[in-house]
N, CA, C and O atoms as a GROMACS GRO file, in nm:
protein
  128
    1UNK      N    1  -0.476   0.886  -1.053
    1UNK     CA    2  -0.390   0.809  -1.148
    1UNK      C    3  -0.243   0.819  -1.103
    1UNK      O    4  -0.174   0.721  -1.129
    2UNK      N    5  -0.191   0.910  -1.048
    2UNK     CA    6  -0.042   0.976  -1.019
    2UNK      C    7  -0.052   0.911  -0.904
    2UNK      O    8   0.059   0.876  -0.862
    3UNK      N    9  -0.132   0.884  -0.842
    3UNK     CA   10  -0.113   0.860  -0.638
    3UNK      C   11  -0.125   0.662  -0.702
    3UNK      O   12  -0.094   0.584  -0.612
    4UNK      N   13  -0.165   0.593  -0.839
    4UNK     CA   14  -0.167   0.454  -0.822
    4UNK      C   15  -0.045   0.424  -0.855
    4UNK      O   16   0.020   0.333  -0.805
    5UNK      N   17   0.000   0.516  -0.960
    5UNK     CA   18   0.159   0.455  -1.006
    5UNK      C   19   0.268   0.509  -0.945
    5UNK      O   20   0.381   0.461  -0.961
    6UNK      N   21   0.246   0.605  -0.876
    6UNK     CA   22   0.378   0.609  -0.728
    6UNK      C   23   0.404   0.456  -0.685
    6UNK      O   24   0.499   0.387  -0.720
    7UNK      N   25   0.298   0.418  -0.600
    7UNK     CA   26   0.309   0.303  -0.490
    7UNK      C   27   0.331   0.161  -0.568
    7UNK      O   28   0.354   0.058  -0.505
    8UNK      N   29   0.321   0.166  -0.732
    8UNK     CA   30   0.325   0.032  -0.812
    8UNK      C   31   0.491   0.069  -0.863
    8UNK      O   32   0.552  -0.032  -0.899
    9UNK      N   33   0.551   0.168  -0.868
    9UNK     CA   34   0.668   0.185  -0.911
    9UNK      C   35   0.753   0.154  -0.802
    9UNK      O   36   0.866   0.119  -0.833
   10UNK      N   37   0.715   0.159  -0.650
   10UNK     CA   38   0.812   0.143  -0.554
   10UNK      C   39   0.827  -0.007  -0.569
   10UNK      O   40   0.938  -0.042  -0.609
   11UNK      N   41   0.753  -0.087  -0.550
   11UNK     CA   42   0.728  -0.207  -0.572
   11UNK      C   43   0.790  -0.298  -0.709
   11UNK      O   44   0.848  -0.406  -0.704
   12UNK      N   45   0.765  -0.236  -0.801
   12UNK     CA   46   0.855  -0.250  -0.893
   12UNK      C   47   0.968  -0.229  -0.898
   12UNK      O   48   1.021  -0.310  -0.975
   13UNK      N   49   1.045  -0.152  -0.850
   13UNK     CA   50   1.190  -0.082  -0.790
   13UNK      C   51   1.244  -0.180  -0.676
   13UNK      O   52   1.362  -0.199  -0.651
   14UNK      N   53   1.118  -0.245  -0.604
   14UNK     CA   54   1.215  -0.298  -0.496
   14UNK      C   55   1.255  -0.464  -0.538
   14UNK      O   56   1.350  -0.500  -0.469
   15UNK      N   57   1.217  -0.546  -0.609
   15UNK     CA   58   1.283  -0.640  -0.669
   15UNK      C   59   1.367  -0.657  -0.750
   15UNK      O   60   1.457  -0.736  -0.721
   16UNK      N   61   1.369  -0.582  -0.900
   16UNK     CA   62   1.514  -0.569  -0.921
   16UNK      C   63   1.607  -0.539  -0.884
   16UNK      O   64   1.714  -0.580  -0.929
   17UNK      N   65   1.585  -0.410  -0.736
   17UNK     CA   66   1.712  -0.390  -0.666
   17UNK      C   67   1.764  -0.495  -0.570
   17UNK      O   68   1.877  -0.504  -0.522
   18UNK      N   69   1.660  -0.573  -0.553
   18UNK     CA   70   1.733  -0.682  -0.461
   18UNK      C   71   1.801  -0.774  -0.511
   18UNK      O   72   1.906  -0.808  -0.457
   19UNK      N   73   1.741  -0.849  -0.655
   19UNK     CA   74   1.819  -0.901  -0.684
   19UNK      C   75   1.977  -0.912  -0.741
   19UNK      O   76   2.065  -0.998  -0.752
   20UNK      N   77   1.954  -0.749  -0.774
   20UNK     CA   78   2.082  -0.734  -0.849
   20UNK      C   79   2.198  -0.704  -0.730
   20UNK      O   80   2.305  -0.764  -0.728
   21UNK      N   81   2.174  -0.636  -0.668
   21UNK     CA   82   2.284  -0.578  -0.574
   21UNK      C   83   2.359  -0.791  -0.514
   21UNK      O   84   2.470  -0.824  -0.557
   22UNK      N   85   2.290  -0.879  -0.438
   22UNK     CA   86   2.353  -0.981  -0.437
   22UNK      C   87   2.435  -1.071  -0.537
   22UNK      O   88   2.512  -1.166  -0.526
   23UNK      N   89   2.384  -0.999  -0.636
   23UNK     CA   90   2.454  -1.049  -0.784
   23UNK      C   91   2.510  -1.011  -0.861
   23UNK      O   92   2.529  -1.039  -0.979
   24UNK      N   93   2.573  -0.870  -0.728
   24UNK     CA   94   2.712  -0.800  -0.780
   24UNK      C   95   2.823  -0.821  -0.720
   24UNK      O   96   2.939  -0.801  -0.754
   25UNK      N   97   2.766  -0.874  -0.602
   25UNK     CA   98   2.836  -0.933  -0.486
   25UNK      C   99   2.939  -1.059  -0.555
   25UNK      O  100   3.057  -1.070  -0.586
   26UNK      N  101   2.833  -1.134  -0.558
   26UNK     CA  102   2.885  -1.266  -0.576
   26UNK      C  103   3.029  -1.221  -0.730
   26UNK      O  104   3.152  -1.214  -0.734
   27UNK      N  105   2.904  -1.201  -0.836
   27UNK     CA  106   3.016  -1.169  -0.938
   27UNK      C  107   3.188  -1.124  -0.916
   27UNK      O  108   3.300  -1.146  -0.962
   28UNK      N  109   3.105  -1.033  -0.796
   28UNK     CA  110   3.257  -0.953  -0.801
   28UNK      C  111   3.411  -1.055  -0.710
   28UNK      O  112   3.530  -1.072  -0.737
   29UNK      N  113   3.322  -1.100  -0.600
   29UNK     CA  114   3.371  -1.199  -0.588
   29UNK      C  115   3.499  -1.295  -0.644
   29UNK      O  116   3.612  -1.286  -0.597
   30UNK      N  117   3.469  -1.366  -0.728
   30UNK     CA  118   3.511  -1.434  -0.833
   30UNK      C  119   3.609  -1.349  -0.936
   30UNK      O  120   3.716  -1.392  -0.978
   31UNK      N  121   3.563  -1.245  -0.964
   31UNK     CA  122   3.638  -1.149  -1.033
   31UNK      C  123   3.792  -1.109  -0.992
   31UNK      O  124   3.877  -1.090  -1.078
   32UNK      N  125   3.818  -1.098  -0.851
   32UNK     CA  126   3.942  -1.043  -0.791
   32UNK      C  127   4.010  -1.187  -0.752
   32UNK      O  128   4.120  -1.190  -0.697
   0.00000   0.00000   0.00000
């Protein structure tokens, strides 16, 4: 059970981090 939700949490972890980090970018952008 511990060894299925390791490898489903990375996966889960790796799309919100992608999206957000470019869409701090941009934001910030505009900001300065």
């Amino acid at each position: 059970m511990v060894a299925s939700l390791q490898p489903v949490r990375l996966t889960a972890r790796t799309p919100p981090v992608s999206p957000l980090q470019p869409v701090r970018l941009t934001v910030r952008v505009p900001q300065p």
